[in-house]
N, CA, C and O atoms as CSV, one atom per row, in Angstrom:
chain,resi,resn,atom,element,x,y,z
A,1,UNK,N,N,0.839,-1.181,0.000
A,1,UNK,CA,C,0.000,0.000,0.000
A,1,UNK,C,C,0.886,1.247,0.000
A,1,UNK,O,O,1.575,1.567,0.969
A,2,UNK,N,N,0.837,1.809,-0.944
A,2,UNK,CA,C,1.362,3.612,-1.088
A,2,UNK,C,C,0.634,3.963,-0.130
A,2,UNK,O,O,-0.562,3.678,-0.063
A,3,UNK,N,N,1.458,4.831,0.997
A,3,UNK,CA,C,0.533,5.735,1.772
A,3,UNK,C,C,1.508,7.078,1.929
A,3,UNK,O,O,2.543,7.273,2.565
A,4,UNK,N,N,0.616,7.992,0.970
A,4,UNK,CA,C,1.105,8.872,1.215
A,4,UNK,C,C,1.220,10.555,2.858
A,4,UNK,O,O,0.226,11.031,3.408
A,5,UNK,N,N,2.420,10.893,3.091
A,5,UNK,CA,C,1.927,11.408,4.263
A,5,UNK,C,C,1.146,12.830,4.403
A,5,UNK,O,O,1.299,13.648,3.496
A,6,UNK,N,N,0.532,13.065,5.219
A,6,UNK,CA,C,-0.220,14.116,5.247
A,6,UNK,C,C,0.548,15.771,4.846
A,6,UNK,O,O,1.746,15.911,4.601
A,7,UNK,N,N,-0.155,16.538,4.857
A,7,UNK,CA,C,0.653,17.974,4.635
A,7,UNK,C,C,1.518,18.349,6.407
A,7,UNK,O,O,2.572,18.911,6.706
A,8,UNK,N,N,0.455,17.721,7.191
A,8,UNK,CA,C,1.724,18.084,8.723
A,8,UNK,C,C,3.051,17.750,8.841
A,8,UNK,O,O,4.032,18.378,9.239
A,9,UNK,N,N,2.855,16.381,8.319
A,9,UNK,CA,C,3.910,14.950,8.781
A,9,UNK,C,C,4.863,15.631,7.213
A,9,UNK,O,O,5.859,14.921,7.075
A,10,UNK,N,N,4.824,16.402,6.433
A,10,UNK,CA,C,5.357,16.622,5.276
A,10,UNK,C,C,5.712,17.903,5.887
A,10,UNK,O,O,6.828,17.704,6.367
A,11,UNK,N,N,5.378,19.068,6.122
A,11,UNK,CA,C,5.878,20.133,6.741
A,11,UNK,C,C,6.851,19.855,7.863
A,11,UNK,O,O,7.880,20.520,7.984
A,12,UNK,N,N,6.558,18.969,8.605
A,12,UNK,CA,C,7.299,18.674,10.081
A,12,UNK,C,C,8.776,17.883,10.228
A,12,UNK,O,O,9.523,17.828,11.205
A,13,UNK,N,N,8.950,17.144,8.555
A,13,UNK,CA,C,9.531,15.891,8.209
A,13,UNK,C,C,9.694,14.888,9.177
A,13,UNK,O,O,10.657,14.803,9.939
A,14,UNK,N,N,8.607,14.038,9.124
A,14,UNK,CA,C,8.362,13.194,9.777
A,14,UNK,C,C,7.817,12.052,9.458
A,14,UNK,O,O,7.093,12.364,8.512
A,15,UNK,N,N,7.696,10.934,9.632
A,15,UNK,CA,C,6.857,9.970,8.677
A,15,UNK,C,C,5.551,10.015,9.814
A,15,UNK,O,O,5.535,10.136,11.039
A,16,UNK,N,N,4.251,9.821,8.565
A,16,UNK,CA,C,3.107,10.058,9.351
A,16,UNK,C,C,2.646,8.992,9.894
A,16,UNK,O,O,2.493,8.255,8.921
A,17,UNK,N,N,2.246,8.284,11.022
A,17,UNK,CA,C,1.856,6.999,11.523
A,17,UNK,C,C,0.376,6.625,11.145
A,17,UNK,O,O,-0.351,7.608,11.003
A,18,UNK,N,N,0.068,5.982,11.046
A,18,UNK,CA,C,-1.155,5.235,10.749
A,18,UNK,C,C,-2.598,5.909,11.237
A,18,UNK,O,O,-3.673,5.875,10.638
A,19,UNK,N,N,-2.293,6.511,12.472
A,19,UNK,CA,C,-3.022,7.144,13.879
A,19,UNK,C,C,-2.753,8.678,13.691
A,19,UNK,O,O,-3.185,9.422,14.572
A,20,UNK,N,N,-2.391,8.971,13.119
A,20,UNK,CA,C,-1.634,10.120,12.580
A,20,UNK,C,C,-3.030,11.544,12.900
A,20,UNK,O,O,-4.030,11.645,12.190
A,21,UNK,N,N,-2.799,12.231,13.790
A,21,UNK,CA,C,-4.152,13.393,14.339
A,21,UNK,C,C,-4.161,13.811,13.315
A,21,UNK,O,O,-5.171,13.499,12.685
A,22,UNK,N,N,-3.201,14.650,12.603
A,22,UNK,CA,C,-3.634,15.372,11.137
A,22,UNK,C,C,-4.181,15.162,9.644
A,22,UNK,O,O,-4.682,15.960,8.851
A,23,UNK,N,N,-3.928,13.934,9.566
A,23,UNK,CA,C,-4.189,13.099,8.313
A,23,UNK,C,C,-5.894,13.700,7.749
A,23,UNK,O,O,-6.315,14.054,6.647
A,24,UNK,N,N,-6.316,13.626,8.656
A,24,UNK,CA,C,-7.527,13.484,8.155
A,24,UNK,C,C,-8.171,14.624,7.842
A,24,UNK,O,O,-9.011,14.619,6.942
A,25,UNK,N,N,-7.826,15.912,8.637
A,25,UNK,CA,C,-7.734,16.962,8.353
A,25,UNK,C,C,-6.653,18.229,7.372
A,25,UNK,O,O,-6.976,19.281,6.820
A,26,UNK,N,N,-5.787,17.777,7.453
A,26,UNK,CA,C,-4.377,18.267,6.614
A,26,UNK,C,C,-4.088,17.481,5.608
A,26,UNK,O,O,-3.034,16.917,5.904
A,27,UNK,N,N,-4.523,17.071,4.376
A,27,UNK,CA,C,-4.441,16.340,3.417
A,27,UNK,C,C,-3.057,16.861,2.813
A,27,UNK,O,O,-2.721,18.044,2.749
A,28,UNK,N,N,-1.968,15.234,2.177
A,28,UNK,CA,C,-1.201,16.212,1.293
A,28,UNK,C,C,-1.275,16.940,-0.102
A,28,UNK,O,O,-0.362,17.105,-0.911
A,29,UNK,N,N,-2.456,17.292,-0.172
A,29,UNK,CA,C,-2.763,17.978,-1.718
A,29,UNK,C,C,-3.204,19.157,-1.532
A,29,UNK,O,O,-3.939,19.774,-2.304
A,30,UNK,N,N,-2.633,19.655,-0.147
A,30,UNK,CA,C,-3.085,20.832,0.603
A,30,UNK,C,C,-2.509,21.517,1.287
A,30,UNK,O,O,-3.222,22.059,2.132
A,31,UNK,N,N,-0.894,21.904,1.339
A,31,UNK,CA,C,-0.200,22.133,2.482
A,31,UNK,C,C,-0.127,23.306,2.858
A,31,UNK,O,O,0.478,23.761,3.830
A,32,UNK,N,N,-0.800,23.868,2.025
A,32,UNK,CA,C,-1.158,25.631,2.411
A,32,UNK,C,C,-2.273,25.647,3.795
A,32,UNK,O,O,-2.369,26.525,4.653
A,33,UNK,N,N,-2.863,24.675,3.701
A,33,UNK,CA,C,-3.771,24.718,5.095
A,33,UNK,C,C,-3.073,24.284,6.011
A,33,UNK,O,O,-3.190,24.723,7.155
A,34,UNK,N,N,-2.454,23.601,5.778
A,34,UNK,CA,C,-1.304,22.960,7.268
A,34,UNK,C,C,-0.459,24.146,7.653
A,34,UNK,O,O,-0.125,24.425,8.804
A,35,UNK,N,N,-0.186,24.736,6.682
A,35,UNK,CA,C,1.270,26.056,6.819
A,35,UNK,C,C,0.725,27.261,7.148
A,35,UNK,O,O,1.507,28.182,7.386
A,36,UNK,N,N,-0.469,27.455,7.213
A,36,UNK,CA,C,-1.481,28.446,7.651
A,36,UNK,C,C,-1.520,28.230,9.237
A,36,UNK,O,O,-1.146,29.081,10.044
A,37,UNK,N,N,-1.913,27.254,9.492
A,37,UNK,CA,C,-2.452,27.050,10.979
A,37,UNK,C,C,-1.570,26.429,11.630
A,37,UNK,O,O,-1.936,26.124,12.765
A,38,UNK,N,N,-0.421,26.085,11.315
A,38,UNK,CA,C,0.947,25.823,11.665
A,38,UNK,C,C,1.628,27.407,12.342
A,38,UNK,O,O,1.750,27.534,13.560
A,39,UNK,N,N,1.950,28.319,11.557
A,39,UNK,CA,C,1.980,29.573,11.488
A,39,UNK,C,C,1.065,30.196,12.858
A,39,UNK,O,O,1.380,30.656,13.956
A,40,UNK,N,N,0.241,30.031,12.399
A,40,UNK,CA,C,-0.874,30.729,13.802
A,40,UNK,C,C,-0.325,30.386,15.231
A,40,UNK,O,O,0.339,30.975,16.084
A,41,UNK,N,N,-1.027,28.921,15.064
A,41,UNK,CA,C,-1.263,28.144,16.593
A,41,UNK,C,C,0.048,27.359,16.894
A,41,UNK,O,O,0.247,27.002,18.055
A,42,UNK,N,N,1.013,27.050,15.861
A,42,UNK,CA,C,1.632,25.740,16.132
A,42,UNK,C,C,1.231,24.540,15.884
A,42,UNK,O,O,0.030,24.275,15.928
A,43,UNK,N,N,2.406,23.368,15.504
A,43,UNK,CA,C,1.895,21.959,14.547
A,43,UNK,C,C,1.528,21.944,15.948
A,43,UNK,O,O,0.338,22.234,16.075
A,44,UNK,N,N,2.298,21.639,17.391
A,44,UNK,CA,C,2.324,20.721,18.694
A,44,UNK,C,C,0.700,21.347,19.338
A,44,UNK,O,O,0.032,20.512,19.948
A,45,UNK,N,N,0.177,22.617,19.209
A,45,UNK,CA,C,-0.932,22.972,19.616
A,45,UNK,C,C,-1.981,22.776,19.300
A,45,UNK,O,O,-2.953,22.741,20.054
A,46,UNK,N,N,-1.981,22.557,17.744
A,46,UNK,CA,C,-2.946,22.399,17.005
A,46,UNK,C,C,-3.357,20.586,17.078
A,46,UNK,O,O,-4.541,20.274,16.949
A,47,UNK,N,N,-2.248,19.441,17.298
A,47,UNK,CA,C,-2.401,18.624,17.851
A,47,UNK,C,C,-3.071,18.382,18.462
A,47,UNK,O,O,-4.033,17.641,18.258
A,48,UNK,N,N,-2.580,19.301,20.057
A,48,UNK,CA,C,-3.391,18.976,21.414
A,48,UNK,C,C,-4.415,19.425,21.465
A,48,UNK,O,O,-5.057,19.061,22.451
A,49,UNK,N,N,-5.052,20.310,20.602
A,49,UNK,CA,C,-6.472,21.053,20.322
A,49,UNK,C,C,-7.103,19.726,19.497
A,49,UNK,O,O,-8.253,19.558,19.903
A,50,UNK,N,N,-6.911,19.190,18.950
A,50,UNK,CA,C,-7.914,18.408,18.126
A,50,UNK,C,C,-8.239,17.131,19.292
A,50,UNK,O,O,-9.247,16.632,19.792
A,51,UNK,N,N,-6.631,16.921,19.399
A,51,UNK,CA,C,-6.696,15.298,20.703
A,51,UNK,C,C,-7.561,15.617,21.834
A,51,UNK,O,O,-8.218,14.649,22.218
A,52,UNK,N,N,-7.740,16.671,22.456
A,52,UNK,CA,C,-8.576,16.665,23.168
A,52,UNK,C,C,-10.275,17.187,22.639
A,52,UNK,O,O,-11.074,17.757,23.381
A,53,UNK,N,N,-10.433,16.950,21.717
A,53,UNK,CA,C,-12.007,17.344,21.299
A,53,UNK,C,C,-12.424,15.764,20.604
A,53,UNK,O,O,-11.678,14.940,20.075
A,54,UNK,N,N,-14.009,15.716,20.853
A,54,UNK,CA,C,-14.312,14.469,20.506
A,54,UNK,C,C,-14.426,13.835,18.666
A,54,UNK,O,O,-14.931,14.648,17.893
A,55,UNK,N,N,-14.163,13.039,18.311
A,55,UNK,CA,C,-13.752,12.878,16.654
A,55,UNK,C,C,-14.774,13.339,15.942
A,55,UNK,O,O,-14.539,13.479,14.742
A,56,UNK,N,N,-16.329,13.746,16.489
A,56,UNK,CA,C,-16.793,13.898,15.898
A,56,UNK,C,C,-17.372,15.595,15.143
A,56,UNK,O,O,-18.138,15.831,14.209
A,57,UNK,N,N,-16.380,16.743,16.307
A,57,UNK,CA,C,-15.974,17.522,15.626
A,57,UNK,C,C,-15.098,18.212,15.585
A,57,UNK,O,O,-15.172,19.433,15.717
A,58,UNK,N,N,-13.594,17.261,15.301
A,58,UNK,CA,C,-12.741,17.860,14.939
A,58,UNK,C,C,-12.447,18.270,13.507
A,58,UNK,O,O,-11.568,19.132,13.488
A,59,UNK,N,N,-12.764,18.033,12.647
A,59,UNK,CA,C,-13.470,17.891,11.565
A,59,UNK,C,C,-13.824,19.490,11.311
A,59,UNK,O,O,-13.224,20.111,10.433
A,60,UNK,N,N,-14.592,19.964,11.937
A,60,UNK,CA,C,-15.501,21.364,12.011
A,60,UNK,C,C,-14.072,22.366,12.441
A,60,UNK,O,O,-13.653,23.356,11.841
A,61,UNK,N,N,-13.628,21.831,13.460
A,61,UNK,CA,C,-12.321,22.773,14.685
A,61,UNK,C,C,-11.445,23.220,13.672
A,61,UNK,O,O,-11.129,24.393,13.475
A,62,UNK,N,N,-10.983,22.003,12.894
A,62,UNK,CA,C,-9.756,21.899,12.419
A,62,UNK,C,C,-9.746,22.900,10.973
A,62,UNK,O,O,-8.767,23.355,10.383
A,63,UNK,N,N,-11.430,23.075,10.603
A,63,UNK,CA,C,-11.611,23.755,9.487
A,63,UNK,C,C,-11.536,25.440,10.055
A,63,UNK,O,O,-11.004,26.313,9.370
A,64,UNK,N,N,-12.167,25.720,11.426
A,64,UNK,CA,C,-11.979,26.760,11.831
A,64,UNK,C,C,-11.059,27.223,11.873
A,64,UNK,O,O,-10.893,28.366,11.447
A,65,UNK,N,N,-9.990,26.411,12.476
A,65,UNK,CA,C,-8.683,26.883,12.645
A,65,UNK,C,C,-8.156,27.294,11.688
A,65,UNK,O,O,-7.480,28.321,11.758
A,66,UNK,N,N,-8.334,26.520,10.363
A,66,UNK,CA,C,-8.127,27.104,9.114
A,66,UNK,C,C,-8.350,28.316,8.835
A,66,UNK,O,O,-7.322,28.964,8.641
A,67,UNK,N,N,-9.338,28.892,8.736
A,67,UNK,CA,C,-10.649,29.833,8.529
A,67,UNK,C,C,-10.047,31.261,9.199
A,67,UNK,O,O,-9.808,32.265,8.527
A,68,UNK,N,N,-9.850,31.152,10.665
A,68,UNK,CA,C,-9.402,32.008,11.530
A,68,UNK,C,C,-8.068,32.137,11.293
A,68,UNK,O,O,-7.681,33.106,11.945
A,69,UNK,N,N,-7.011,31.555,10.576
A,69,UNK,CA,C,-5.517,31.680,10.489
A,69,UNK,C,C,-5.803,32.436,9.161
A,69,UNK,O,O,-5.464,33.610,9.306
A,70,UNK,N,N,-6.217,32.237,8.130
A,70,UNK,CA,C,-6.412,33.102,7.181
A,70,UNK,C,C,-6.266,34.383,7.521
A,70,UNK,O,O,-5.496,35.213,7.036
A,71,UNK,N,N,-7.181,34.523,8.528
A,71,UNK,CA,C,-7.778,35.870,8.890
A,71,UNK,C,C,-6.954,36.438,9.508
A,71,UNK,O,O,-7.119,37.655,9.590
A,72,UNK,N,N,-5.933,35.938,10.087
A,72,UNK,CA,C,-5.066,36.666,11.141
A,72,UNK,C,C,-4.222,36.507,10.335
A,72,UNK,O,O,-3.380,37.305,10.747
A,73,UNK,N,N,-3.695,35.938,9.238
A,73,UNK,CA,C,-2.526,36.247,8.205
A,73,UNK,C,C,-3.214,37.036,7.359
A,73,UNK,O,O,-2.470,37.979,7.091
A,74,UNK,N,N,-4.195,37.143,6.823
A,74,UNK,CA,C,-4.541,38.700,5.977
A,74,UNK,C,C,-4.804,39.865,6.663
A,74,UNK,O,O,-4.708,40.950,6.089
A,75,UNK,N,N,-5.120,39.777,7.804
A,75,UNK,CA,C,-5.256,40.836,8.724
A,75,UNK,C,C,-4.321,40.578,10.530
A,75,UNK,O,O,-4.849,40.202,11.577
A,76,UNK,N,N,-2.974,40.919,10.309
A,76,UNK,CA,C,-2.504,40.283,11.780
A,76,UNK,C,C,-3.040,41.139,12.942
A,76,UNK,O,O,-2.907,40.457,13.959
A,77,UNK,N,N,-3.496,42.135,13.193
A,77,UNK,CA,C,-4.044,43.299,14.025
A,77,UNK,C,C,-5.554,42.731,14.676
A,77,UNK,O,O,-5.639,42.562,15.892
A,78,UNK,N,N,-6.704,42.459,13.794
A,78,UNK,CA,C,-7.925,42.117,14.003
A,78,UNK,C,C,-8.440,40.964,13.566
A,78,UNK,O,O,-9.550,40.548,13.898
A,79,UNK,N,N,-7.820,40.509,12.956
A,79,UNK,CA,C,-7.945,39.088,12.592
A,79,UNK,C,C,-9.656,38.363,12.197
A,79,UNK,O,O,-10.089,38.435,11.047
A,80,UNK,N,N,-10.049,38.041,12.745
A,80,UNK,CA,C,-11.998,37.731,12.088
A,80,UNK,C,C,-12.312,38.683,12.697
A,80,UNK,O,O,-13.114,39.278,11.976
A,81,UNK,N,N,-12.180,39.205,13.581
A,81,UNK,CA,C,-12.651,40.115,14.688
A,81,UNK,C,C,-12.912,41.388,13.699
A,81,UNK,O,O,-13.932,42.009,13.999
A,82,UNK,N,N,-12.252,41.855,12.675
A,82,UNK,CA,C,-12.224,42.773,11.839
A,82,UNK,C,C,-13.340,42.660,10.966
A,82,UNK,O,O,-14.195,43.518,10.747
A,83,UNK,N,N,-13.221,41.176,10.349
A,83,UNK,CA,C,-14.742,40.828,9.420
A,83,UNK,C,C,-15.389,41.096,10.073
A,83,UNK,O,O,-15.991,42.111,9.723
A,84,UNK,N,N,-15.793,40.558,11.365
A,84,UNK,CA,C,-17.145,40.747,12.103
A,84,UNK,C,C,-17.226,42.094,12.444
A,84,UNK,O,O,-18.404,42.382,12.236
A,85,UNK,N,N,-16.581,43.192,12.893
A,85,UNK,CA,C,-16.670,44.139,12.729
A,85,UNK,C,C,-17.382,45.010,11.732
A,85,UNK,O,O,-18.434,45.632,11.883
A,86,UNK,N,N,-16.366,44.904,10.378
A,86,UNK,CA,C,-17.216,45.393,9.327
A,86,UNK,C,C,-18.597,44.548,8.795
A,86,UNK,O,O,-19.488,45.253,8.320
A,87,UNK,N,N,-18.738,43.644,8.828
A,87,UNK,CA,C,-20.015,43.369,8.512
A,87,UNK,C,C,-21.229,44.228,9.883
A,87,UNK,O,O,-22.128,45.033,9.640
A,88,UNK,N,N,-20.980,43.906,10.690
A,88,UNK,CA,C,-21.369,44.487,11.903
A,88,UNK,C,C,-22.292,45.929,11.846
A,88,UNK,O,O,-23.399,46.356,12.173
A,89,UNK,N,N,-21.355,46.246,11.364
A,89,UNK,CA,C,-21.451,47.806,10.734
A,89,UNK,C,C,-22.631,47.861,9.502
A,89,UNK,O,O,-23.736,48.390,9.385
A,90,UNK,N,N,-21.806,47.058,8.703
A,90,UNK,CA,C,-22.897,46.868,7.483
A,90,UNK,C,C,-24.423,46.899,7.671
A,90,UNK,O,O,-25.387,47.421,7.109
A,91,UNK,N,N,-24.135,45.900,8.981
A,91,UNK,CA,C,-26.107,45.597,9.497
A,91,UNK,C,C,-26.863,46.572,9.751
A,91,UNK,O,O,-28.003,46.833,9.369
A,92,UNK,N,N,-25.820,47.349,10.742
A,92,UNK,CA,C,-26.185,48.672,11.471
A,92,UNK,C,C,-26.716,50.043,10.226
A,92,UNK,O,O,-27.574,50.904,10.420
A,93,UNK,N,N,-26.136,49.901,9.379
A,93,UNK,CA,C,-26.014,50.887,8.260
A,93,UNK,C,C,-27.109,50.198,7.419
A,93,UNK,O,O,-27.494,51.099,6.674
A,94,UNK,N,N,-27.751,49.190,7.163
A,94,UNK,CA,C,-28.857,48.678,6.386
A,94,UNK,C,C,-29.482,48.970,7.334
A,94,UNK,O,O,-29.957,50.068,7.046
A,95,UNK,N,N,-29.878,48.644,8.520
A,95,UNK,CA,C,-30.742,48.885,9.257
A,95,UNK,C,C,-31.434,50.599,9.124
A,95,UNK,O,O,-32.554,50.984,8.787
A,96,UNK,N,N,-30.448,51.194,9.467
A,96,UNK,CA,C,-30.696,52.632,9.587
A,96,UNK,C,C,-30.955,52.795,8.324
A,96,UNK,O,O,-31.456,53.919,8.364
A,97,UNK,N,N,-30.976,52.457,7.139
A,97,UNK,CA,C,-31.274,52.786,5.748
A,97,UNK,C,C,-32.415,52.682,5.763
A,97,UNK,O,O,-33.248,53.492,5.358
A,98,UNK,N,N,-32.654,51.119,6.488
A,98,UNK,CA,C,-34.310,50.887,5.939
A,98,UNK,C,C,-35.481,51.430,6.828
A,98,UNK,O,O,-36.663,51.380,6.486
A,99,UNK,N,N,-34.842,52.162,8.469
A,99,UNK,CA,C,-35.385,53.184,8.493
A,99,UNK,C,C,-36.088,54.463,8.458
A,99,UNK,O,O,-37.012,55.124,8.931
A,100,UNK,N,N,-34.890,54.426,7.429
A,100,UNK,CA,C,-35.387,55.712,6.919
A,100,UNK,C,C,-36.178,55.764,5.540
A,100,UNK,O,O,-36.536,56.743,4.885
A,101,UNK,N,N,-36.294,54.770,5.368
A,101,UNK,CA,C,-37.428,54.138,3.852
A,101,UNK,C,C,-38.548,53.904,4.276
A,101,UNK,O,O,-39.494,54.361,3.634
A,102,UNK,N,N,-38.868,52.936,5.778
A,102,UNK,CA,C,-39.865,52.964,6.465
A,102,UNK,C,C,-40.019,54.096,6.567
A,102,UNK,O,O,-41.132,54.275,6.074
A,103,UNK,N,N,-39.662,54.984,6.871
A,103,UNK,CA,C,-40.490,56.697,7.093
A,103,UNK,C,C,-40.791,57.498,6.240
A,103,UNK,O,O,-41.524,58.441,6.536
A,104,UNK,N,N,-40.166,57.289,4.589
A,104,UNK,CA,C,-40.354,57.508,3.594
A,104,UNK,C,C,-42.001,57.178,3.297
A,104,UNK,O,O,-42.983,57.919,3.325
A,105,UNK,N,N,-41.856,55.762,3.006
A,105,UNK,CA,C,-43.240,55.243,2.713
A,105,UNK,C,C,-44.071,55.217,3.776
A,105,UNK,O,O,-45.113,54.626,3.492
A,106,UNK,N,N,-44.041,55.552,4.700
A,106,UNK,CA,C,-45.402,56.113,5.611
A,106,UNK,C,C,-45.836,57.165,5.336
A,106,UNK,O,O,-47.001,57.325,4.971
A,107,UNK,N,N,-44.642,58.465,5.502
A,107,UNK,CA,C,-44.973,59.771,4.740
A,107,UNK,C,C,-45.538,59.559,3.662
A,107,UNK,O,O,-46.710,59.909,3.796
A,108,UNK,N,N,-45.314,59.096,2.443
A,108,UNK,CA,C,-46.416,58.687,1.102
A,108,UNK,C,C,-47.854,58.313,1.310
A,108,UNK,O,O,-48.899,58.674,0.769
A,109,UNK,N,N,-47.524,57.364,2.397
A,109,UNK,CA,C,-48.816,56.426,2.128
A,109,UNK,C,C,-49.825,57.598,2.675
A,109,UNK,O,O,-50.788,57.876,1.962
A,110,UNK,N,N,-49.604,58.442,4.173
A,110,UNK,CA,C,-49.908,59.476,4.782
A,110,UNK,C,C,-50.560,60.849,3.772
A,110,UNK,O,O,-51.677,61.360,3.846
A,111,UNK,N,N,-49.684,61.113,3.064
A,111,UNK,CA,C,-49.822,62.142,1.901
A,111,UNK,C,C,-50.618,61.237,0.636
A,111,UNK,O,O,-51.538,61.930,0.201
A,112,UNK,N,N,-50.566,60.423,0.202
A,112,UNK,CA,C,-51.940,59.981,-0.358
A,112,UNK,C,C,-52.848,59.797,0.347
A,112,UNK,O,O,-53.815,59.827,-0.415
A,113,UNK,N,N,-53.252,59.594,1.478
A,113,UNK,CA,C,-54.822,59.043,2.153
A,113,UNK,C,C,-55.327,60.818,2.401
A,113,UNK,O,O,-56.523,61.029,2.601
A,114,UNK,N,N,-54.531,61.781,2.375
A,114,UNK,CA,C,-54.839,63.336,2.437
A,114,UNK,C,C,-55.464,63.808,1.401
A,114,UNK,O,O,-56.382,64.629,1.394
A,115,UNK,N,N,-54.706,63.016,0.075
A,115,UNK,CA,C,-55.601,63.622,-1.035
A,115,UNK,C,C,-56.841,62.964,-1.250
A,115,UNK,O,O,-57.881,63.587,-1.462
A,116,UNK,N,N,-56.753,61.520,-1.195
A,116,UNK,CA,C,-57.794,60.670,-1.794
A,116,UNK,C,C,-59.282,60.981,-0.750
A,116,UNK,O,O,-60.441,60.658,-1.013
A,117,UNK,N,N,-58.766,61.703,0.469
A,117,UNK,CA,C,-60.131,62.173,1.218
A,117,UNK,C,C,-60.723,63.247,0.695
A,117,UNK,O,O,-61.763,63.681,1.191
């Protein structure tokens, strides 16, 4: 059996064991996600973060971790905290838009029921 090793056990040079925590998450046709969250958290942290969560969602963690290292390598200052921020804002600023459209079209509806009496 060819078994090839994961993107960790390939970043780390190491041969990957059978049991191998990253394999399943760090594929080697992918090592930009391993070198991302390697970078962030650390290979040895990112380990003990998965080993201690139950298998059935590390899976989800391991994608976060992904997700959130992005974010703190395109943005090292605010990191998601920045997305959520500006979207944040965004809401706040639609909101108050449609405010003020709600008061628009009341005023209309208001100023037609004036004439049509």
């Amino acid at each position: 059996m060819i078994y090839s090793r994961c993107a960790a056990c390939k970043s780390q040079r190491r041969r990957c064991p059978p049991d191998c925590i990253f394999s399943p998450y760090f594929p080697p046709n992918d090592p930009q996600r391993f070198s991302s969250v390697h970078r962030i958290y650390g290979g040895s942290n990112v380990g003990k973060m998965l080993q201690q969560l139950p298998h059935y969602v590390r899976h989800q963690a391991a994608n976060s971790m992904y997700l959130e290292a992005q974010c703190r390598v395109q943005d090292p200052v605010y990191g998601c905290v920045g997305i959520i921020s500006k979207l944040s804002q965004q809401i706040q600023d639609t909101e108050v838009e449609l405010a003020k459209i709600k008061t628009q079209i009341a005023y209309h509806k208001l100023h037609n029921q004036q004439f049509d009496s």
